[in-house]
N, CA, C and O atoms as a printed pandas DataFrame, in Angstrom:
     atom_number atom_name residue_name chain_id  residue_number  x_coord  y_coord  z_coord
0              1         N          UNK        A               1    0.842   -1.183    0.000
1              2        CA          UNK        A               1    0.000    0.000    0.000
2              3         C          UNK        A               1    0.884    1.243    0.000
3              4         O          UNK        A               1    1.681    1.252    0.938
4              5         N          UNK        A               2    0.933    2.112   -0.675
5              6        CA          UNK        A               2    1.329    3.558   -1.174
6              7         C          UNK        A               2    0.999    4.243    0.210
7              8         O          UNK        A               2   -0.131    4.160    0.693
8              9         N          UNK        A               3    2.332    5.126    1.013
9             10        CA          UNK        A               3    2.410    5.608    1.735
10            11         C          UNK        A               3    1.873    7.478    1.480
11            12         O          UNK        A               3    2.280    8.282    0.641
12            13         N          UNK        A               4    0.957    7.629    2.458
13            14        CA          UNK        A               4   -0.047    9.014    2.080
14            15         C          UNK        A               4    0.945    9.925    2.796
15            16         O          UNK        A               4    1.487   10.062    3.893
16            17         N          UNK        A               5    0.882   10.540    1.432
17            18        CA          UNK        A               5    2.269   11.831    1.728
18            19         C          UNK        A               5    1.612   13.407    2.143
19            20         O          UNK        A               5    2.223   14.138    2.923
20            21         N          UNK        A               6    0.105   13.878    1.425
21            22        CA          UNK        A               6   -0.252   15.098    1.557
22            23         C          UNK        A               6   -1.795   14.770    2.304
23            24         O          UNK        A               6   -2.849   14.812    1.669
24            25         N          UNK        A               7   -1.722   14.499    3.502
25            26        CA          UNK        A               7   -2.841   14.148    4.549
26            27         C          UNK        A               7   -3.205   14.988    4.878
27            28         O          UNK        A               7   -2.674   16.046    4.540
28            29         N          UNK        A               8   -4.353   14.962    5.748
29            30        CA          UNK        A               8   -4.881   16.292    6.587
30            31         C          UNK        A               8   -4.304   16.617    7.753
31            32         O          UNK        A               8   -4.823   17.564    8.344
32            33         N          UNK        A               9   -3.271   16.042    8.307
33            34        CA          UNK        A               9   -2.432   16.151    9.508
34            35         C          UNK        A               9   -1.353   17.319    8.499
35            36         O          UNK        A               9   -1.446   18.540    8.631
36            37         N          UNK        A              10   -0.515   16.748    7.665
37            38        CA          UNK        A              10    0.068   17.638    7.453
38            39         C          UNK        A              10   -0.130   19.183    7.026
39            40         O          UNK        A              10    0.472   20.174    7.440
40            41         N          UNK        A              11   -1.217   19.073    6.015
41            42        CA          UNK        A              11   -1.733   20.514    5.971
42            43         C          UNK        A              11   -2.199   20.879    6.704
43            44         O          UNK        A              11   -2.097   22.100    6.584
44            45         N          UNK        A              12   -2.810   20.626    7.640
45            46        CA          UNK        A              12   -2.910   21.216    9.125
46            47         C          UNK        A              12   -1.984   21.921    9.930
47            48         O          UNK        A              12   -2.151   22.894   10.666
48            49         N          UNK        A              13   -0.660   21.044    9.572
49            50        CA          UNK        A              13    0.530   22.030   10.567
50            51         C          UNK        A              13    1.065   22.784    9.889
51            52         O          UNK        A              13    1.802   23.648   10.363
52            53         N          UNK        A              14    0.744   22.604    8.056
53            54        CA          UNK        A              14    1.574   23.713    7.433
54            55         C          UNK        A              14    0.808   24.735    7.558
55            56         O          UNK        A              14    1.444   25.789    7.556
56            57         N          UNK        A              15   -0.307   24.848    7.667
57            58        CA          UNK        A              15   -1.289   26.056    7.844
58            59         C          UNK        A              15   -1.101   26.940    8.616
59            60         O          UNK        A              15   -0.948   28.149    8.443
60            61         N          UNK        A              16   -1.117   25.971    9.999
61            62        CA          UNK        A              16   -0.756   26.438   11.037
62            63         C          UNK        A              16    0.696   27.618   11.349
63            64         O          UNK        A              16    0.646   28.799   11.695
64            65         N          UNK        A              17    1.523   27.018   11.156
65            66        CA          UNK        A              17    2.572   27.830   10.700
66            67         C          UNK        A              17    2.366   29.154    9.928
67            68         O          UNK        A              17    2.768   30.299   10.129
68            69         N          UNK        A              18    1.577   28.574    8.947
69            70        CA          UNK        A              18    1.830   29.845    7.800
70            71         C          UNK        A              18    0.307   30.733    8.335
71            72         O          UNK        A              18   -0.076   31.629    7.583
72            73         N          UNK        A              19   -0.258   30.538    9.224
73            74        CA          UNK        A              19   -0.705   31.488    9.625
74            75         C          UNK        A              19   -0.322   32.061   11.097
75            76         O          UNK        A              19   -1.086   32.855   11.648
76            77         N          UNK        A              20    0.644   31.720   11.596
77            78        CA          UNK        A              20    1.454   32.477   12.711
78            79         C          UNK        A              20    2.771   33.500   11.917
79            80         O          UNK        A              20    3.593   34.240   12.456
80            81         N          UNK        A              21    2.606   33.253   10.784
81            82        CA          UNK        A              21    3.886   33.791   10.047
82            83         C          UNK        A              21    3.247   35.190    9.190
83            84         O          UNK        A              21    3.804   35.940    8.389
84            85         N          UNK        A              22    2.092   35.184    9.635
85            86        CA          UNK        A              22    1.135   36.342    8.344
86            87         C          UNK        A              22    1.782   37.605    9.363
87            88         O          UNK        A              22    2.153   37.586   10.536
88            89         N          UNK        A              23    1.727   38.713    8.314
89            90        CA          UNK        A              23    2.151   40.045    8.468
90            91         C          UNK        A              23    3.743   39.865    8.483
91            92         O          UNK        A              23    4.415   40.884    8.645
92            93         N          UNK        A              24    4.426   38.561    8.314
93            94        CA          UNK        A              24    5.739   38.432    7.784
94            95         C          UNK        A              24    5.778   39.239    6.476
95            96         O          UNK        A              24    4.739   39.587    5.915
96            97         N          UNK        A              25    7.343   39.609    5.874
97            98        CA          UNK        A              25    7.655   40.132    4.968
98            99         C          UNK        A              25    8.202   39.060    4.316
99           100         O          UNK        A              25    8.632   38.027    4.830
100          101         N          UNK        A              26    8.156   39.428    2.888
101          102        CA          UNK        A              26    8.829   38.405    1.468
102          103         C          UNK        A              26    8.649   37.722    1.691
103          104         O          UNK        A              26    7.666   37.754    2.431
104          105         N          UNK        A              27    9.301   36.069    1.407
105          106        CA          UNK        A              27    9.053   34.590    1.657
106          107         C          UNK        A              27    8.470   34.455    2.597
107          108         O          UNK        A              27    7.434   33.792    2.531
108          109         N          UNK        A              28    8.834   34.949    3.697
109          110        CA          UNK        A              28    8.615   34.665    4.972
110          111         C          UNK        A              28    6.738   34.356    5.469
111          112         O          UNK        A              28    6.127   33.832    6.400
112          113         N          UNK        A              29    6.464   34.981    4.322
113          114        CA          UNK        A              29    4.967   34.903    5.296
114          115         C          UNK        A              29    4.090   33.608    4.076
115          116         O          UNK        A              29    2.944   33.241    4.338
116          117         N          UNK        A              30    4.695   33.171    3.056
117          118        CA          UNK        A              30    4.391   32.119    2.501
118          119         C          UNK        A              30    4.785   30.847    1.698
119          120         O          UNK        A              30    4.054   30.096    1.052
120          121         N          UNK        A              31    6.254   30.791    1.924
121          122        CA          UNK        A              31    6.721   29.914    1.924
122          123         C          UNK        A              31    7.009   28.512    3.227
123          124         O          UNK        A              31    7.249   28.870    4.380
124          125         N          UNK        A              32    6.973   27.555    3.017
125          126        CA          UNK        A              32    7.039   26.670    4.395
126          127         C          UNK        A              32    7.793   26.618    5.504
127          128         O          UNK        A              32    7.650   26.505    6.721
128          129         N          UNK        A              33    8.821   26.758    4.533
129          130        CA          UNK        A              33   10.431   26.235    5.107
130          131         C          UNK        A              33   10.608   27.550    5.448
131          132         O          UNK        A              33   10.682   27.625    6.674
132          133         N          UNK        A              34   10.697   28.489    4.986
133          134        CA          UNK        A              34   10.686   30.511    5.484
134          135         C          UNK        A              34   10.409   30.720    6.888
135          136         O          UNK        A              34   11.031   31.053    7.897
136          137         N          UNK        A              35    9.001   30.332    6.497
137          138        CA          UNK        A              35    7.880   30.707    7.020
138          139         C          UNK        A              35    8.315   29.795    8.661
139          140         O          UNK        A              35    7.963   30.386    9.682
140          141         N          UNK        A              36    8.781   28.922    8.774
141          142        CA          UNK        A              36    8.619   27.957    9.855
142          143         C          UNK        A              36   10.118   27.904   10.406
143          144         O          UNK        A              36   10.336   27.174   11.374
144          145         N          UNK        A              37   10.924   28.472    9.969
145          146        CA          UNK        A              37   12.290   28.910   10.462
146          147         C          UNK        A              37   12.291   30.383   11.444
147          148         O          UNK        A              37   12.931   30.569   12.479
148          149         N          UNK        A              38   11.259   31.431   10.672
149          150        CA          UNK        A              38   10.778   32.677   10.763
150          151         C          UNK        A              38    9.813   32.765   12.140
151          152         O          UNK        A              38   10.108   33.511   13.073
152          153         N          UNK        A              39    9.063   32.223   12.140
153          154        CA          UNK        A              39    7.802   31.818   13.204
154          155         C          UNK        A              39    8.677   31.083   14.692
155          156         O          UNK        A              39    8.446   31.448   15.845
156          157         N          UNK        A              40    9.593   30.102   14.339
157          158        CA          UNK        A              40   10.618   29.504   15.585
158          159         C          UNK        A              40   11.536   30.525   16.101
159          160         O          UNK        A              40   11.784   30.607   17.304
160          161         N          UNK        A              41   12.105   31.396   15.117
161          162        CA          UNK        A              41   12.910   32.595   15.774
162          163         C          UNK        A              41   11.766   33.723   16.647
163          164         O          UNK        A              41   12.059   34.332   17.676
164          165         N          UNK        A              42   10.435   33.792   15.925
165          166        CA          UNK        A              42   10.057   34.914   16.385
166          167         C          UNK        A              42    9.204   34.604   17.939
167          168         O          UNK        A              42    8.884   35.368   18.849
168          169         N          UNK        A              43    9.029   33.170   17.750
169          170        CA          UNK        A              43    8.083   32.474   19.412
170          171         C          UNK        A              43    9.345   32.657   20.370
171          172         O          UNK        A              43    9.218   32.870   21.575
172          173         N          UNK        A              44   10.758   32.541   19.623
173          174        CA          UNK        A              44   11.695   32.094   20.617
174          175         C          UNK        A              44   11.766   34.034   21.097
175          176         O          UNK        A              44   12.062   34.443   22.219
176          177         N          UNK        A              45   11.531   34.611   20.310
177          178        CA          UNK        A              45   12.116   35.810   20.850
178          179         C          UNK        A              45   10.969   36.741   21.880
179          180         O          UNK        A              45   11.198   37.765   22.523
180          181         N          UNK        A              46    9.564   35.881   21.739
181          182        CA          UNK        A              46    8.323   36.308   22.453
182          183         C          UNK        A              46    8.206   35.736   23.610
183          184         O          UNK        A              46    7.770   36.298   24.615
184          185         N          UNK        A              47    8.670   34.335   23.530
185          186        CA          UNK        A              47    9.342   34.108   25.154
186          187         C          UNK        A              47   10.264   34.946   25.686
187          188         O          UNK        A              47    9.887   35.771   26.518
188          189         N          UNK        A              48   11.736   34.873   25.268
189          190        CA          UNK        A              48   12.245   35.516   25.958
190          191         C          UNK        A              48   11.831   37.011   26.833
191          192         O          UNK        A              48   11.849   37.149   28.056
192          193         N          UNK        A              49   11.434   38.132   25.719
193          194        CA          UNK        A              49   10.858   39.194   25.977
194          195         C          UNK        A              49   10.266   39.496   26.991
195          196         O          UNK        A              49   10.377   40.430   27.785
196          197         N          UNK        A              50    9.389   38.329   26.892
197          198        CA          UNK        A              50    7.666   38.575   27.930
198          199         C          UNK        A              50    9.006   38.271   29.379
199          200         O          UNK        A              50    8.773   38.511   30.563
200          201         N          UNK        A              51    9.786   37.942   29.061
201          202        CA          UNK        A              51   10.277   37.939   30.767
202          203         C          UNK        A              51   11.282   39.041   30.958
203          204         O          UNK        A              51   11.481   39.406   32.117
204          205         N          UNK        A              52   11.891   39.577   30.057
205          206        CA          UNK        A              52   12.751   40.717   29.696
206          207         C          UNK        A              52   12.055   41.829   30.198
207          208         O          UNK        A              52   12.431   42.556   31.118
208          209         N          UNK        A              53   10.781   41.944   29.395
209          210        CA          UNK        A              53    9.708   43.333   29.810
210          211         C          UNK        A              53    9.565   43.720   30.935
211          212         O          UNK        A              53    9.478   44.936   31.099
212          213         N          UNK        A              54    9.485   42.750   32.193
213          214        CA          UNK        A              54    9.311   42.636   33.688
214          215         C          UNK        A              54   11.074   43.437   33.631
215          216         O          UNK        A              54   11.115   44.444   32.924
216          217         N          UNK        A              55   11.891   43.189   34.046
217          218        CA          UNK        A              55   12.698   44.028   33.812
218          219         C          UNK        A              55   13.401   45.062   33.778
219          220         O          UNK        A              55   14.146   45.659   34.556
220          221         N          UNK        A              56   12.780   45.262   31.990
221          222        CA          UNK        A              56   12.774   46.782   31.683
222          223         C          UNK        A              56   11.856   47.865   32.284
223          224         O          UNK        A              56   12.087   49.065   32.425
224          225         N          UNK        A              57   10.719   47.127   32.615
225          226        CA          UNK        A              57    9.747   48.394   33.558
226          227         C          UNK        A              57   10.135   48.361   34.967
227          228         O          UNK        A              57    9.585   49.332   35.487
228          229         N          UNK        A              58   10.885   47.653   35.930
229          230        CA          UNK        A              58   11.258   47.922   37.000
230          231         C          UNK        A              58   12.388   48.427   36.839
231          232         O          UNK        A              58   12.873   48.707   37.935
232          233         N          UNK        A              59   13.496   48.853   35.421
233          234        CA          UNK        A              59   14.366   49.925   35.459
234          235         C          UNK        A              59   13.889   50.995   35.211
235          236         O          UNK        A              59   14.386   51.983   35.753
236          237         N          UNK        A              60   12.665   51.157   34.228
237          238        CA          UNK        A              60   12.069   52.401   34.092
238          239         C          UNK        A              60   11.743   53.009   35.673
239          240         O          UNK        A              60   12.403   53.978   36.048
240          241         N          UNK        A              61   10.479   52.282   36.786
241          242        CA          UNK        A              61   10.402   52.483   37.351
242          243         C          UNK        A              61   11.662   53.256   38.483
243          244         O          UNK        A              61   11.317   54.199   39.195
244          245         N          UNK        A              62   12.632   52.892   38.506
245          246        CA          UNK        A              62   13.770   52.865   39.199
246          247         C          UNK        A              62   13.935   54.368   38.910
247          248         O          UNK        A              62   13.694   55.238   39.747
248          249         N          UNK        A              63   14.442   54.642   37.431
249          250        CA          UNK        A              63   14.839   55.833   37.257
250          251         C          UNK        A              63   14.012   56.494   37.323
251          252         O          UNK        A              63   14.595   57.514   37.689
252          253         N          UNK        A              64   12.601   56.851   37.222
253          254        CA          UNK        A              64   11.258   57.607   37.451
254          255         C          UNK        A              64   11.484   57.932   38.982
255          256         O          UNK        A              64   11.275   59.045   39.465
256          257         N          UNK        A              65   11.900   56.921   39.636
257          258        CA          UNK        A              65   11.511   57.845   41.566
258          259         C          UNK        A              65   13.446   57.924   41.753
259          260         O          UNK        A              65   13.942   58.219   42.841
260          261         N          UNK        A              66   14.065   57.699   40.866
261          262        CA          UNK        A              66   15.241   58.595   41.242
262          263         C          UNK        A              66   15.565   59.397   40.755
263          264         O          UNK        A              66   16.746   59.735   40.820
264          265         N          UNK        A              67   14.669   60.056   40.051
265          266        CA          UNK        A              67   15.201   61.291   39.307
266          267         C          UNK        A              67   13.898   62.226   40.316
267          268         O          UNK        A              67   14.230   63.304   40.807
268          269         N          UNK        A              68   12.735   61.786   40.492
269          270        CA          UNK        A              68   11.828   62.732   41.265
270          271         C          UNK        A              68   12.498   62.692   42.813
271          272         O          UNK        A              68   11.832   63.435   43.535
272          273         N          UNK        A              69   13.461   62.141   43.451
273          274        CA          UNK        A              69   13.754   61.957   44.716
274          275         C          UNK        A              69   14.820   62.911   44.433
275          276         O          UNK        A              69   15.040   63.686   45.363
276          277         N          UNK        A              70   15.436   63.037   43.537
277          278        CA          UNK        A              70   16.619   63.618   43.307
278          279         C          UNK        A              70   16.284   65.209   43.628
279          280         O          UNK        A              70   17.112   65.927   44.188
280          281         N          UNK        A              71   15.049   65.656   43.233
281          282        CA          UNK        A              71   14.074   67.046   43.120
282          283         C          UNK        A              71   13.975   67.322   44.009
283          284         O          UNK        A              71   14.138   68.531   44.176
284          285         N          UNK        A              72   13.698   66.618   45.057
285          286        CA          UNK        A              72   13.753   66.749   46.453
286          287         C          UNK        A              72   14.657   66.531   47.686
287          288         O          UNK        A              72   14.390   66.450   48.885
288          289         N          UNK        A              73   15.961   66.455   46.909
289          290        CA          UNK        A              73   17.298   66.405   47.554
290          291         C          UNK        A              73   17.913   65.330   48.329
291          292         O          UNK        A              73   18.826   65.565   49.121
292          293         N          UNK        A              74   17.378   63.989   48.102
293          294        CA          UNK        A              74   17.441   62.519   48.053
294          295         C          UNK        A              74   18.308   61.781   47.299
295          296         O          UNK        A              74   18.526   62.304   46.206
296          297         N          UNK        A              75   18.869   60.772   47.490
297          298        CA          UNK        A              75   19.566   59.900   46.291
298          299         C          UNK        A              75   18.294   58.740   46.213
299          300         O          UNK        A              75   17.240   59.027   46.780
300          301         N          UNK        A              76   18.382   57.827   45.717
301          302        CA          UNK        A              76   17.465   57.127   45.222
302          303         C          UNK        A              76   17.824   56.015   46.548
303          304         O          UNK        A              76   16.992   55.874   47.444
304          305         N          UNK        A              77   18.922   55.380   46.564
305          306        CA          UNK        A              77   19.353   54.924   47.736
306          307         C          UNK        A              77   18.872   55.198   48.877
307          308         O          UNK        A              77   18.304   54.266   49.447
308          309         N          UNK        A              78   18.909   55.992   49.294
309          310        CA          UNK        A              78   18.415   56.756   50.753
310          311         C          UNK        A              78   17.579   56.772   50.593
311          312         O          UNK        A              78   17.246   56.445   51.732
312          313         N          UNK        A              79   16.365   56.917   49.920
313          314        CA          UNK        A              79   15.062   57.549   49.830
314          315         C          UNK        A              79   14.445   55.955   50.072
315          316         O          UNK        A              79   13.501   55.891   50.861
316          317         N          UNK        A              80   14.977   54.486   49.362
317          318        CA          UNK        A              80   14.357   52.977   49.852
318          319         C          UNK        A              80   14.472   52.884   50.965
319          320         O          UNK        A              80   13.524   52.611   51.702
320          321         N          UNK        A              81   15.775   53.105   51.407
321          322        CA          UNK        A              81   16.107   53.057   52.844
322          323         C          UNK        A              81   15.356   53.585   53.851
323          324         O          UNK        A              81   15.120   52.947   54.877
324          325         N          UNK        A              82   15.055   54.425   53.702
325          326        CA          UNK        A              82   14.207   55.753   54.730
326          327         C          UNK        A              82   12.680   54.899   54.417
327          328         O          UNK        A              82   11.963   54.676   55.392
328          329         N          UNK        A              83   12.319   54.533   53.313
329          330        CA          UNK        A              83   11.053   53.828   53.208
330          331         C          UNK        A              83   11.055   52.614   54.282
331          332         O          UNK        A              83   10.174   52.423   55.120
332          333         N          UNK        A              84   12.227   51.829   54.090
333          334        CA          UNK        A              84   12.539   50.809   54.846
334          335         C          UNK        A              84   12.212   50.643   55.786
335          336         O          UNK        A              84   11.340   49.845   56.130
336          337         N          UNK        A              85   13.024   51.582   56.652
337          338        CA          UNK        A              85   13.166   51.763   57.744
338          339         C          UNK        A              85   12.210   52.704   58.696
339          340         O          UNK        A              85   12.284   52.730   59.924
340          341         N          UNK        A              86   11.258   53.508   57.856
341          342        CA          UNK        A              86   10.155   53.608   58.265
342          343         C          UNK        A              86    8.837   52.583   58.495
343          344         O          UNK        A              86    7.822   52.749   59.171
344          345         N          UNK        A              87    9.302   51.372   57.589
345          346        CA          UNK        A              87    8.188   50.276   57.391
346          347         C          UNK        A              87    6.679   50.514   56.524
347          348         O          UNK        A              87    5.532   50.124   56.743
348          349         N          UNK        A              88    7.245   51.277   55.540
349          350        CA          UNK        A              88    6.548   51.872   54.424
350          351         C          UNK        A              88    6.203   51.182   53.218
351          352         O          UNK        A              88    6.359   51.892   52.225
352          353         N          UNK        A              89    5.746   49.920   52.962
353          354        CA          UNK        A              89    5.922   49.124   52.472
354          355         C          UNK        A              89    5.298   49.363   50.917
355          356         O          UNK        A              89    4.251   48.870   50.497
356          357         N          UNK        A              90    6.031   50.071   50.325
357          358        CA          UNK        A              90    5.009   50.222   48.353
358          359         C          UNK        A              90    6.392   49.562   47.351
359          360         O          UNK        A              90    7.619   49.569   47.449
360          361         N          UNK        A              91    5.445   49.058   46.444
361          362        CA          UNK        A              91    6.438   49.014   45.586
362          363         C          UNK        A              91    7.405   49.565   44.605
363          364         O          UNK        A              91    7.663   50.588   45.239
364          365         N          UNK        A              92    7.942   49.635   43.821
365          366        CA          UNK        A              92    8.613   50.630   42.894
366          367         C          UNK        A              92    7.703   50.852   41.934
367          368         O          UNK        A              92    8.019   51.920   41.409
368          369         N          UNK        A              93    6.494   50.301   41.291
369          370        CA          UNK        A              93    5.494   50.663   40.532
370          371         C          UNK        A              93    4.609   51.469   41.251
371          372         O          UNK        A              93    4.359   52.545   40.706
372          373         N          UNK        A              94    4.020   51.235   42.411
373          374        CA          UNK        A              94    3.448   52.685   42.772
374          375         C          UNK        A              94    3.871   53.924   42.837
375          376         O          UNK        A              94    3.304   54.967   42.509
376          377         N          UNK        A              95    5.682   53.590   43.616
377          378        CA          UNK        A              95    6.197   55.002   44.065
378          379         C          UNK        A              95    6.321   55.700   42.870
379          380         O          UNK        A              95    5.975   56.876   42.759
380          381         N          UNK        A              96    6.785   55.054   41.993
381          382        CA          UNK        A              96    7.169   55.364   40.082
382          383         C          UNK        A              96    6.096   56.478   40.255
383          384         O          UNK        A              96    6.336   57.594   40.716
384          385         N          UNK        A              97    4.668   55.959   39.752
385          386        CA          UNK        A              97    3.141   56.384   39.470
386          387         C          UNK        A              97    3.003   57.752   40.296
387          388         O          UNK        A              97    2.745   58.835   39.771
388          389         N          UNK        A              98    3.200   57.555   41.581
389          390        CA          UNK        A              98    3.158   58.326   42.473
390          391         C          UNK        A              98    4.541   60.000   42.192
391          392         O          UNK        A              98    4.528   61.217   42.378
392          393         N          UNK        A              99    5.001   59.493   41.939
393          394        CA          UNK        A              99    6.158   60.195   41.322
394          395         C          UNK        A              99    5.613   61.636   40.107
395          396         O          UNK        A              99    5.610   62.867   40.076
396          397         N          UNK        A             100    5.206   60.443   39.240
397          398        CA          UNK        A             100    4.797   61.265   38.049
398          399         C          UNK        A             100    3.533   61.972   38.231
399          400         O          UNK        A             100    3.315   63.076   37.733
400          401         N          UNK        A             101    2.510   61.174   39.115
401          402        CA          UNK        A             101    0.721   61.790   38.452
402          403         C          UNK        A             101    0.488   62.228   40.135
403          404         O          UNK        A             101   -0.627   62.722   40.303
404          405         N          UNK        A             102    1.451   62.126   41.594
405          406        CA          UNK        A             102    0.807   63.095   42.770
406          407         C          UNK        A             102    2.660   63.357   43.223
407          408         O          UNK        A             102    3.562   62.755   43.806
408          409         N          UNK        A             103    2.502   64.228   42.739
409          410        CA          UNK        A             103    3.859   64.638   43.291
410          411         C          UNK        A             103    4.150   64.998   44.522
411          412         O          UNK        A             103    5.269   64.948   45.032
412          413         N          UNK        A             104    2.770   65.510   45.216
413          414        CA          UNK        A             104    2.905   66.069   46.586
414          415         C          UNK        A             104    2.689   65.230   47.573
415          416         O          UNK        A             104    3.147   65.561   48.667
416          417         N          UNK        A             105    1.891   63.835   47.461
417          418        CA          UNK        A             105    1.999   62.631   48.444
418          419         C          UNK        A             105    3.464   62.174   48.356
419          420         O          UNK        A             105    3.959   62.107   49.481
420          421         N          UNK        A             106    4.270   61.856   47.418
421          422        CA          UNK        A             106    5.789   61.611   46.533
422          423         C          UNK        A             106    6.145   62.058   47.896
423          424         O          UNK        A             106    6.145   61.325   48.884
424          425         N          UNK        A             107    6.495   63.505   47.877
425          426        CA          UNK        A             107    6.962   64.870   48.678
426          427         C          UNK        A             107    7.497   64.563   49.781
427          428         O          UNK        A             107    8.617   64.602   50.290
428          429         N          UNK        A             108    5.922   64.084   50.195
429          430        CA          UNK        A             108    5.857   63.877   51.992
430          431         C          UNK        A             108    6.471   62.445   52.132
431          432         O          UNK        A             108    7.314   62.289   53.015
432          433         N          UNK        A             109    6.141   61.435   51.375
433          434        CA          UNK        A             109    7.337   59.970   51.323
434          435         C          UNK        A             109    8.147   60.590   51.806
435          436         O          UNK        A             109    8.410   60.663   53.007
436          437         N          UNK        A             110    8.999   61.492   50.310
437          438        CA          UNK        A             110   10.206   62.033   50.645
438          439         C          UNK        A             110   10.899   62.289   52.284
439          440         O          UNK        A             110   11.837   61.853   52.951
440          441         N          UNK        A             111    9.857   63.211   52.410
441          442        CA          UNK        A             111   10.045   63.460   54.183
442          443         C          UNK        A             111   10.019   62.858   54.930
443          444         O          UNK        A             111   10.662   63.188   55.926
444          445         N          UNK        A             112    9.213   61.498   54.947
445          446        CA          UNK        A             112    9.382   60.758   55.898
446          447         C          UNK        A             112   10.619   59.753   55.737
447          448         O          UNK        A             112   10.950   59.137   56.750
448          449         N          UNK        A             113   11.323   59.538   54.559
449          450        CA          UNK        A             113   12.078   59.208   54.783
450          451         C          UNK        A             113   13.656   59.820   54.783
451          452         O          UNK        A             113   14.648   59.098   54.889
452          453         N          UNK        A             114   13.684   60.895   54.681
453          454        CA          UNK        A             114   14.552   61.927   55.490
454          455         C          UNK        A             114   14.671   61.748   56.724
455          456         O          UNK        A             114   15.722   61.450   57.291
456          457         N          UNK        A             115   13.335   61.956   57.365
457          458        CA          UNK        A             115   13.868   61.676   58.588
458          459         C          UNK        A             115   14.254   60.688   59.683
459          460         O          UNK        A             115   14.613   60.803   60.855
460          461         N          UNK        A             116   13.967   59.322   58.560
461          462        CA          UNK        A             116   14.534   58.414   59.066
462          463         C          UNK        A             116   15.642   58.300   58.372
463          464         O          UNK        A             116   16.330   58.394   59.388
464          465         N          UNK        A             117   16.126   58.227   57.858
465          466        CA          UNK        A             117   17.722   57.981   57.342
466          467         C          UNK        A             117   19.074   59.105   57.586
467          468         O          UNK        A             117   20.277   58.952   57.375
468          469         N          UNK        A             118   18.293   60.276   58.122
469          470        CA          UNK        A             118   19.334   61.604   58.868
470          471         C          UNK        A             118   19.258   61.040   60.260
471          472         O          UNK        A             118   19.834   61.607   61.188
């Protein structure tokens, strides 16, 4: 018996592929072999990322309340510390937030942790 070469299993996964590969450029978004070399680099690089992103927004965050701590005559250092050690417990995504959109709650942080770290 003649071995079935173009089944519905296989066009199934070539599909598949070639529709994770759409909005690809040139070959890439319809050829097989392109297309499925193209799609393995780009899952591999959407994993990585999605854990990269975490990351990059807690450096954003970082520099957002050390540059507003800085305004208020703080190092960024001192200013966790003084949180610390007040037992002030927020994270770097609020203080960030807090930073940019209430500057004057920010302020008084600030102060309280001045005066624990002087």
């Amino acid at each position: 018996m003649p071995r079935a070469i173009d089944g519905s299993s296989r066009r199934k996964r070539r599909k598949k592929i070639l529709k994770l590969a759409k909005g690809f450029q040139g070959t890439k978004k319809n050829l097989f072999r392109d297309a499925r070399e193209a799609v393995d680099r780009s899952l591999k690089y959407a994993y990585r990322d999605r854990r990269r992103r975490k990351r990059d927004f807690r450096r954003l965050w970082i520099i957002r309340i050390n540059i507003a701590a800085r305004q208020e005559g703080i190092t960024y250092n001192r200013f966790i510390t003084g949180l610390k050690s007040a037992q002030i417990d927020l994270n770097r995504k609020i203080l960030a937030d807090m930073a940019v959109n209430d500057p004057a709650s920010f302020k008084k942080l600030v102060g309280v942790a001045k005066d624990k770290v002087a």
